[in-house]
C-alpha positions as CSV (number, residue, x, y, z in Angstrom):
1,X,0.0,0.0,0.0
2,X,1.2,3.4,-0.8
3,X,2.4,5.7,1.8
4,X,0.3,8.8,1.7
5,X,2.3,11.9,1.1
6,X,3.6,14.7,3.2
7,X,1.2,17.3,2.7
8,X,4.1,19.8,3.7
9,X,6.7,18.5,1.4
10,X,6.9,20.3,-1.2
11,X,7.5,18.0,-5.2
12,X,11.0,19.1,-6.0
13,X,10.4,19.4,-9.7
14,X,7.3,21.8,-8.7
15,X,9.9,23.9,-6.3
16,X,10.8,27.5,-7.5
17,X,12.9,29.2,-4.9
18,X,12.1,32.1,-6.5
19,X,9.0,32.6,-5.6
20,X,8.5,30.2,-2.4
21,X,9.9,31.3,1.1
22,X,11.8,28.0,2.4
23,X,10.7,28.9,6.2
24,X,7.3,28.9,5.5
25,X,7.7,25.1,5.3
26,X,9.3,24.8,8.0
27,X,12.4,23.7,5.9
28,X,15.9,23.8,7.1
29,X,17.9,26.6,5.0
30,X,20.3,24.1,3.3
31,X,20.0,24.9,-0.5
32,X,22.4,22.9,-1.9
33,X,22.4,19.5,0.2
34,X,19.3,17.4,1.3
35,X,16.3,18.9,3.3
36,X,14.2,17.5,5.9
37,X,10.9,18.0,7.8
38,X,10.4,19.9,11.1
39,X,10.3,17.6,13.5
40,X,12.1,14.6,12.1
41,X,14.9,13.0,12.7
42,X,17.9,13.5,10.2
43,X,18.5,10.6,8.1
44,X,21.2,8.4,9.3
45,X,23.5,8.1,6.6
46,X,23.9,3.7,7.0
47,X,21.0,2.6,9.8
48,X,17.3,2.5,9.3
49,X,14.6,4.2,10.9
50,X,12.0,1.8,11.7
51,X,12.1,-0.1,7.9
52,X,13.5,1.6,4.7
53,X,16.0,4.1,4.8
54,X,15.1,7.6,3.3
55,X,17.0,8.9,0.4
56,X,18.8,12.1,0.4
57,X,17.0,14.2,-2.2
58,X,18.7,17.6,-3.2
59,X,16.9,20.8,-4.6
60,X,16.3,21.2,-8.2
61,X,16.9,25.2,-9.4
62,X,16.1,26.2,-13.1
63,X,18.9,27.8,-14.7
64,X,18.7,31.6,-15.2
65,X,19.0,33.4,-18.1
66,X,19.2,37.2,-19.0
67,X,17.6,36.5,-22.5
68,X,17.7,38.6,-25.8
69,X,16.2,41.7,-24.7
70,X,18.2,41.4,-21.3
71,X,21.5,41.7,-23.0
72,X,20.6,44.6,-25.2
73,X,19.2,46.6,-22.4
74,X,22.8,46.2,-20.4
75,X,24.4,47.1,-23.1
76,X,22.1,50.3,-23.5
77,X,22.6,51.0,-20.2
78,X,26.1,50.7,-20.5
79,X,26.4,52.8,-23.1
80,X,24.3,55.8,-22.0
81,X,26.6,55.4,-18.5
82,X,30.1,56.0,-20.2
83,X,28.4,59.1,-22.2
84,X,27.5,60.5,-19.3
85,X,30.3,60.4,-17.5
86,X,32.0,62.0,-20.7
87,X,30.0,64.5,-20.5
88,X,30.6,65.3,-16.6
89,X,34.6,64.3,-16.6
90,X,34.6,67.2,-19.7
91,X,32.8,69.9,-17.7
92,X,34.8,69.5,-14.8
93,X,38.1,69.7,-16.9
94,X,36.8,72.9,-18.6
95,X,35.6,74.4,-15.3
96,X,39.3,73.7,-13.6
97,X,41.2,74.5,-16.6
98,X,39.2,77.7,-16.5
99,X,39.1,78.6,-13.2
100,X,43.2,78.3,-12.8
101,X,43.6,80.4,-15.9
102,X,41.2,83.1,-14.2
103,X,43.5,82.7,-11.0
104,X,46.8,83.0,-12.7
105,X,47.7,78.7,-12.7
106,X,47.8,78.5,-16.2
107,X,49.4,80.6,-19.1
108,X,47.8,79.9,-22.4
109,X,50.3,77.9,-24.8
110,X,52.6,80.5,-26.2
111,X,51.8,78.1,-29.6
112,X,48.3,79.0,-29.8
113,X,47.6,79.5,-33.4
114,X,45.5,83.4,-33.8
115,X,42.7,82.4,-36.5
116,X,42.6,86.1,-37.6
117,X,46.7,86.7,-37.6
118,X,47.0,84.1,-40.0
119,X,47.6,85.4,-43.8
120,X,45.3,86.0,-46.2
121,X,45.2,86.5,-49.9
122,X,45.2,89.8,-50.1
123,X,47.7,92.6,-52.5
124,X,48.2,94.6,-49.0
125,X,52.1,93.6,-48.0
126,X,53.0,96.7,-45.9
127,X,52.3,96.9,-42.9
128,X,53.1,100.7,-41.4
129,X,52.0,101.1,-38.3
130,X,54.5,99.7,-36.2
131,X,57.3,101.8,-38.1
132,X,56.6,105.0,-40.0
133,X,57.7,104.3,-43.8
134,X,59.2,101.1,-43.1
135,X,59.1,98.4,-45.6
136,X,59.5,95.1,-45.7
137,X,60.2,92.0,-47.5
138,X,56.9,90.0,-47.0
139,X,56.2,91.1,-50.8
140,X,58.9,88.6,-51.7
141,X,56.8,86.0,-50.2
142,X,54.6,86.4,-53.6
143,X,55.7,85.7,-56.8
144,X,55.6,88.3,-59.6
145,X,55.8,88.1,-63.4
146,X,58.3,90.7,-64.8
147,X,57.7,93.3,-62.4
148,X,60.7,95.7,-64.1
149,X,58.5,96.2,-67.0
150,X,55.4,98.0,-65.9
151,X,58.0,100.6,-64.1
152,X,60.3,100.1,-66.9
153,X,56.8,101.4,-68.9
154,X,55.9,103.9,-66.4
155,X,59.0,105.8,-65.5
156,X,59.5,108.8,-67.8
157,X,56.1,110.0,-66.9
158,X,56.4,109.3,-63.1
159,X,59.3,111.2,-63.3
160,X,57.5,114.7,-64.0
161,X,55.8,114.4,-60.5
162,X,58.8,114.1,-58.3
163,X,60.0,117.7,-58.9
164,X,57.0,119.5,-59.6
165,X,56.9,121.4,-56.6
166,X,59.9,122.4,-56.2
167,X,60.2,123.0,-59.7
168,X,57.6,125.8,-58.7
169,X,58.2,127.0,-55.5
170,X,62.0,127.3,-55.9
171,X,62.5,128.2,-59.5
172,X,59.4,129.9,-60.4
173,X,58.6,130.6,-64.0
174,X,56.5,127.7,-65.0
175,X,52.8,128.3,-65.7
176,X,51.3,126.5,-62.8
177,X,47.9,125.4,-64.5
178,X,50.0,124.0,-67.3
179,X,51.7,122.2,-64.9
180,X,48.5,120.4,-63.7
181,X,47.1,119.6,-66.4
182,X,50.2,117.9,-67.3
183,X,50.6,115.6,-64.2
184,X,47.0,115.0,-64.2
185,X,47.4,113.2,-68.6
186,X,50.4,111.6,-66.8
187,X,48.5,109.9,-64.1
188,X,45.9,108.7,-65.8
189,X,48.8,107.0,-68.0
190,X,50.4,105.5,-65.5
191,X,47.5,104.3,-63.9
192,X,46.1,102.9,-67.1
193,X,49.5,100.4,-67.6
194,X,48.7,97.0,-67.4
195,X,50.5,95.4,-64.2
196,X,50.9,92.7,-62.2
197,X,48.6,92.0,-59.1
198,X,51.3,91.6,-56.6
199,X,52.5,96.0,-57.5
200,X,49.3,96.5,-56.1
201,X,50.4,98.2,-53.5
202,X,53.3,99.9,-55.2
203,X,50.8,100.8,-57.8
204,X,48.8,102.5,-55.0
205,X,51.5,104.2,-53.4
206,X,52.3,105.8,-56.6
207,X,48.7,106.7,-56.9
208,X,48.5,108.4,-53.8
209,X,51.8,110.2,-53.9
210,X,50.7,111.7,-57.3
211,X,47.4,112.7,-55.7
212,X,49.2,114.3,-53.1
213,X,51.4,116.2,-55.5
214,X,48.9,117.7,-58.0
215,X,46.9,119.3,-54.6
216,X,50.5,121.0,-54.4
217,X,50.4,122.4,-57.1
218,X,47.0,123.2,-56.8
219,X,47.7,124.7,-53.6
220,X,50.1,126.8,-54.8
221,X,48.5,128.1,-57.6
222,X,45.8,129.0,-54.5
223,X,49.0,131.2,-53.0
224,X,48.5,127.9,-50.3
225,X,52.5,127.7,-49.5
226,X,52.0,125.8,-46.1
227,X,49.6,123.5,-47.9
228,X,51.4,123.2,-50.8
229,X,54.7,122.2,-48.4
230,X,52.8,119.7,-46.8
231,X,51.3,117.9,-49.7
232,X,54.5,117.6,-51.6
233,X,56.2,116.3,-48.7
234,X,53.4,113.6,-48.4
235,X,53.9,113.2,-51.8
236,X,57.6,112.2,-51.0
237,X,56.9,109.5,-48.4
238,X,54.7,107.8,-51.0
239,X,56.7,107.6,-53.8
240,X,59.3,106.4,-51.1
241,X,56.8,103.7,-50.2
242,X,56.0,102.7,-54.0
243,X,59.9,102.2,-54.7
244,X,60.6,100.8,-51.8
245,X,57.6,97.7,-52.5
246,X,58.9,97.6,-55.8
247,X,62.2,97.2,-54.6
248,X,61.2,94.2,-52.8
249,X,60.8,92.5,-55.7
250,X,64.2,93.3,-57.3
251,X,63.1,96.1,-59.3
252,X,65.7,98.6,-60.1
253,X,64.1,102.2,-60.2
254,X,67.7,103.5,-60.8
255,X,71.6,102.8,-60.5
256,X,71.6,104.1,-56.9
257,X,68.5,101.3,-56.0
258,X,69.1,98.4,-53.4
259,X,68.6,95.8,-55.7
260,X,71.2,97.5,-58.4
261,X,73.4,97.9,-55.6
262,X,72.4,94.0,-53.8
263,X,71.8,96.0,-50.4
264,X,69.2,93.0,-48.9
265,X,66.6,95.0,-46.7
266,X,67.4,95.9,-43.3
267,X,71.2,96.5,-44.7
268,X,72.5,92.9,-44.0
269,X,73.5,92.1,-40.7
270,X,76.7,94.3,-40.2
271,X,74.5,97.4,-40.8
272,X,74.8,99.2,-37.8
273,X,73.2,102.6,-38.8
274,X,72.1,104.1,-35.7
275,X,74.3,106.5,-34.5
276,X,74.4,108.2,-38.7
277,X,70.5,107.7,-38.2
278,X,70.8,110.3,-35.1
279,X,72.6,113.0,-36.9
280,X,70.2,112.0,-40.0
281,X,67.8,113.3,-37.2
282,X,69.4,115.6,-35.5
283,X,70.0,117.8,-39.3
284,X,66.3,117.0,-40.6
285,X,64.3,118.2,-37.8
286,X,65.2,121.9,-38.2
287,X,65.6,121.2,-41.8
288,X,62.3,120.3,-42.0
289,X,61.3,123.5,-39.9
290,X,62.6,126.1,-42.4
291,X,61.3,124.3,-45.5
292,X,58.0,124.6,-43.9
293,X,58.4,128.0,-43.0
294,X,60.8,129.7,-45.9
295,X,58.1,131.5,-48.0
296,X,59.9,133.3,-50.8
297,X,57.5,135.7,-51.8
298,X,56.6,137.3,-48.3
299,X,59.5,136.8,-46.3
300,X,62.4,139.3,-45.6
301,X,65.5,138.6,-47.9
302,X,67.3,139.0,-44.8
303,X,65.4,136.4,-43.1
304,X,65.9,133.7,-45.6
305,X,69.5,134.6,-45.7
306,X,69.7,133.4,-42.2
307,X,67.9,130.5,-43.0
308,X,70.0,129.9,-46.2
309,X,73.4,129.8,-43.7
310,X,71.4,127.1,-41.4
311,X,71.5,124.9,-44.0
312,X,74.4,125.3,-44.8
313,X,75.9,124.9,-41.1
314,X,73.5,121.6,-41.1
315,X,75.2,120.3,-43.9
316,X,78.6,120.9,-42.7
317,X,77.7,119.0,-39.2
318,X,76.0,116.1,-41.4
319,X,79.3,115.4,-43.9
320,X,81.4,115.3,-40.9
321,X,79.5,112.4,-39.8
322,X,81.5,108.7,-41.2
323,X,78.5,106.6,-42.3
324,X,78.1,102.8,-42.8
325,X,78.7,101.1,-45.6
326,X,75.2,100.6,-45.8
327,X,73.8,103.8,-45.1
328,X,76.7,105.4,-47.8
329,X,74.0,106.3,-50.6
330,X,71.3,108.0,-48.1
331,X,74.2,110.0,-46.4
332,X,74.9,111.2,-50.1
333,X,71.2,111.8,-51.2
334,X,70.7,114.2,-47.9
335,X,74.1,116.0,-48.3
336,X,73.0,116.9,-51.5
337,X,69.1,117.5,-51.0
338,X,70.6,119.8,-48.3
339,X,73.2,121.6,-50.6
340,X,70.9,122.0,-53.6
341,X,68.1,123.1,-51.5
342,X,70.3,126.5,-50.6
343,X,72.0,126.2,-54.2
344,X,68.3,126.7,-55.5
345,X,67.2,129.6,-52.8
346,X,70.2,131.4,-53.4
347,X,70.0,131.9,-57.3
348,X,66.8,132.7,-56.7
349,X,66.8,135.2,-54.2
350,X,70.1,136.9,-55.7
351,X,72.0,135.6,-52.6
352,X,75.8,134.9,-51.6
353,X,77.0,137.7,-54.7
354,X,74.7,135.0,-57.4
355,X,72.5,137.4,-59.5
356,X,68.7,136.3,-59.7
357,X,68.4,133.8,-62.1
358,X,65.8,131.4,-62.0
359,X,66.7,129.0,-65.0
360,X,69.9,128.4,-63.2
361,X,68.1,127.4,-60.3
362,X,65.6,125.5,-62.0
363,X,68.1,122.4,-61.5
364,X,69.1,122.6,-58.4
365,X,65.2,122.5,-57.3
366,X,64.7,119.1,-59.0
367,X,67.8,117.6,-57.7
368,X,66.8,118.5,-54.1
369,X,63.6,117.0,-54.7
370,X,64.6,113.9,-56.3
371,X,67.6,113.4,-53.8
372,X,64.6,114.1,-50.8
373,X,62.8,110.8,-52.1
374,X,66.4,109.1,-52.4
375,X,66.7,109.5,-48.7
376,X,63.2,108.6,-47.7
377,X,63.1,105.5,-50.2
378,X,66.4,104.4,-48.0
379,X,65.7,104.5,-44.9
380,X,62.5,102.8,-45.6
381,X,64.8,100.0,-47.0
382,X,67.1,99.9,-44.0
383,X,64.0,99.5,-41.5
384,X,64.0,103.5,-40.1
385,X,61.2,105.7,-39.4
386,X,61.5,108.2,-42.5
387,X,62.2,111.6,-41.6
């Protein structure tokens, strides 16, 4: 007869652990060995307990799974774990970084790259603001095609502008409107020439300086001396600044250029100029002063005598002065400018014992003039403020 079952003993292949409390059988909390009742004995492992023995019976647990959908969702939540963190671990290095630059921890690279300092495309190669008049040889970074020709082309008629003033004030006899007109049929020529883009800015210097020197003449025929000073002396600087770009690309505007002569810009590294450069200085500045001030139609003759010997005294202090080999042809272009300057005033005034003559002075005015750009165009070239 069968024995009737143990209403409290749970089928093992029906047991889920999972969802069944052990204790609430009164079951002894032994998962992986054999289990037995409240109450009873323990199975003796070789006697009997009054007839058969019991057999050892050991829980049965499924085996878990985590299943398709389990394992995409850990990866998931994986995933959207590291970004976060990302996310926080790049805030918190922006915030220190930040805060220690705020505080004075840490200098910015000194090889940070300025977006807006690199180069750009564009004709503009001087740069003038650090040094007054001061070229330099970025142009050369550019190539050109034949640059020598357009000034080669352009020349003879630039050449009527550089004297013009002086040609006027200084040796008077010229009909001033017909003067004009003239330099204004040349500039239209000139800027009519074909050329190369990378003269663009030598092209525009030229431009401006011959603007500047037909309001010179225009001032003058206004009886505008100051005005008419002023202009042609801006006129100067930028026909300095047009030969000295052109210059940078090997173009020889005359025998006494840097390229004809191979003078490399700054004046190579044994050019030591800065003690002529003072006395440069130290004549122009009052030089300058009486130029703007000399007015030969109102002035006492007595007055521009005394002016007259100033130059000369300035010109005696300036070719006592020894000047690099560098610096040679500027130290001859401002003797002269100087000398030719009183050369002019005195034949035209009747000074020193010279009688009034101003065709003989006529000369002497345009080689003061053309001498005055010499020295500007120079310095440019060996990297000093023009004067």
């Amino acid at each position: 007869m069968a024995k009737k079952q143990d209403k409290n003993k749970k089928n093992p292949q029906d047991y889920d652990p999972r969802f069944d409390d052990p204790a609430e059988f009164g079951i002894q909390d032994d998962p992986y060995g054999a289990y037995t009742p409240q109450g009873a004995a323990p199975a003796s492992s070789g006697g009997k307990s009054g007839g058969k023995s019991s057999k050892t019976e050991k829980k049965k647990y499924p085996k878990e799974g985590m299943g398709c959908l389990g394992f995409i969702g850990a990866i998931l939540k994986t995933l959207i774990l590291a970004v976060f963190l990302l996310i926080l671990f790049a805030v918190l290095g922006f915030a220190v970084v930040a805060g220690g630059q705020a505080a004075g921890l840490f200098a910015p690279s000194e090889f940070s790259v300025d977006v807006a300092s690199l180069p750009t495309p564009t004709p503009s190669l001087l740069d003038l603001a650090q040094i007054e008049g001061a070229a330099t040889s970025a142009a050369m970074m550019q190539e050109c095609d034949n640059p020598q020709a357009w000034w080669d082309a352009i020349v003879d008629e630039y050449a009527a502008f550089v004297p013009a003033y002086a040609r006027i004030a200084y040796a008077p006899g010229d009909v001033i409107n017909d003067v004009r007109a003239d330099l204004e049929v040349k500039r239209t020529s000139i800027l009519e020439a074909a050329f190369d883009p990378c003269l663009t800015v030598s092209r525009a210097a030229l431009s401006t300086g011959m603007d500047a020197m037909i309001a010179s003449v225009t001032a003058l025929a206004d009886l505008d001396r100051p005005g008419a000073t002023g202009q042609a002396n801006n006129a100067a600087a930028a026909f300095a600044e047009a030969q000295a770009n052109l210059w940078n690309f090997g173009v020889v505007t005359d025998e006494q250029s840097a390229p004809a002569l191979e003078v490399p810009f700054g004046g190579g590294d044994e050019c030591a100029p800065g003690e002529w450069y003072a006395a440069i200085t130290a004549a122009w500045t009052p030089f300058n002063t009486i130029v703007g001030s000399l007015d030969l139609v109102n002035s006492d003759p007595n007055d521009v005598a005394r002016d007259i010997e100033q130059v000369r005294a300035l010109y005696t202090a300036l070719e006592a002065v020894t000047p690099p080999e560098c610096a040679e042809i500027p130290h001859a272009a401002a003797l002269a400018a100087l000398s030719s300057y009183a050369d002019a005033i005195v034949r035209t005034q009747g000074l020193e014992g010279e009688t009034v003559d101003r065709d003989a002075a006529r000369p002497f005015a345009e080689t003061f003039a053309r001498n005055l750009v010499t020295l500007k165009v120079w310095l440019s070239w060996l990297n000093l403020p023009v004067v």
